[in-house]
N, C-alpha and C positions, 0 to 999 in steps of 0.2 A: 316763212320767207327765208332765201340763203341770203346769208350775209359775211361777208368777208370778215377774218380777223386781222388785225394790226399787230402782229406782233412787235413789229418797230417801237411803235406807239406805244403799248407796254412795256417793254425793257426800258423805253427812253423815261417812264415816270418813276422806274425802279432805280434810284440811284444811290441810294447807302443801303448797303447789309445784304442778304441774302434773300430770295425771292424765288417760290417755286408754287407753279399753279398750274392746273388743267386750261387747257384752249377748247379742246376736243376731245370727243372721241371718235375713234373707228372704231369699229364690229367689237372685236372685247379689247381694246387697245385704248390707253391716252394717250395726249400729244401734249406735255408738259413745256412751257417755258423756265428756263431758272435763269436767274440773273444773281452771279457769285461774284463777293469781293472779298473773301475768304475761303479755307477749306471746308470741304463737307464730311462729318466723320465717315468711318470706316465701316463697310456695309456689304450685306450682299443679300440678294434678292434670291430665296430658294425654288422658287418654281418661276423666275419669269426672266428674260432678254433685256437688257435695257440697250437700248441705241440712241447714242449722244448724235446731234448735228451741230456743231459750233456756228453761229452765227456772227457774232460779234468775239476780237480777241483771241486766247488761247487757253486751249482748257486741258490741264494735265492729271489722267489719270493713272495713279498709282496703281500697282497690283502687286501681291505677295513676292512675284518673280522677275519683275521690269515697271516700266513706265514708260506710256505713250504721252506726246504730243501732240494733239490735233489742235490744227487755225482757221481759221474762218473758211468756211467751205469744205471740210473735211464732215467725218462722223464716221465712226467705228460701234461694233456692237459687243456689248460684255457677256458671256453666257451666265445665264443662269445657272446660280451656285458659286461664280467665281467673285471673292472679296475684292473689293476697292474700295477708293476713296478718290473723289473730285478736288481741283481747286483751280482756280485762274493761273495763268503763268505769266500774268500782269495782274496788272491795278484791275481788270473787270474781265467778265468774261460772260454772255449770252448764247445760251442756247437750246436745243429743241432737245426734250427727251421723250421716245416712244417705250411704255412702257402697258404689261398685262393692266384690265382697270381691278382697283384695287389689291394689287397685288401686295405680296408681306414684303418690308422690308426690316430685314435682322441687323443691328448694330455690333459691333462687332471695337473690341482690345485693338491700337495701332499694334501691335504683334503678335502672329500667327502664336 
């Protein structure tokens, strides 16, 4: 049987700390929720795309060389291989992350 996800619903029971889980998948893809009230350490994914959709809030990711802001309704995609780091640019922040399934993710020193 298809059955509909609630992402709403989820994010709305996530409400202290950090929260990040599969919904789905597509063909070799997840489709992560994260629901952040703090940063995410510093990270990059070597073989895989990550593409944020903001949902709820504002989600500001850092990169060695700038920093973007995306708001609710936006989403941008990070290549593979390049470091960041997430965090809300408020008090919360909801959103969808598509990402390889099981892909590596390397942590990484806040300086290059």
């Amino acid at each position: 049987m298809t059955q509909a996800i609630d992402f709403a619903a989820i994010a709305d029971a996530a409400r202290d700390g950090y929260m990040n889980r599969v919904l789905t998948s597509v063909n070799d893809h997840d489709v992560h929720i994260s629901v952040m009230d703090a940063p995410f350490r510093w990270h990059v994914h070597p073989a895989s795309d990550e593409t944020f959709v903001v949902i709820e809030g504002t989600l500001v990711i850092e990169f060695d060389d700038e920093t973007v802001e995306l708001h609710a309704g936006q989403m941008l995609t990070v290549p593979a291989g390049k470091r960041h780091c997430t965090r809300p640019g408020g008090a919360r922040s909801v959103n969808l992350t598509v990402e390889k399934k099981d892909c590596e993710t390397v942590f990484c020193d806040a300086h290059a």
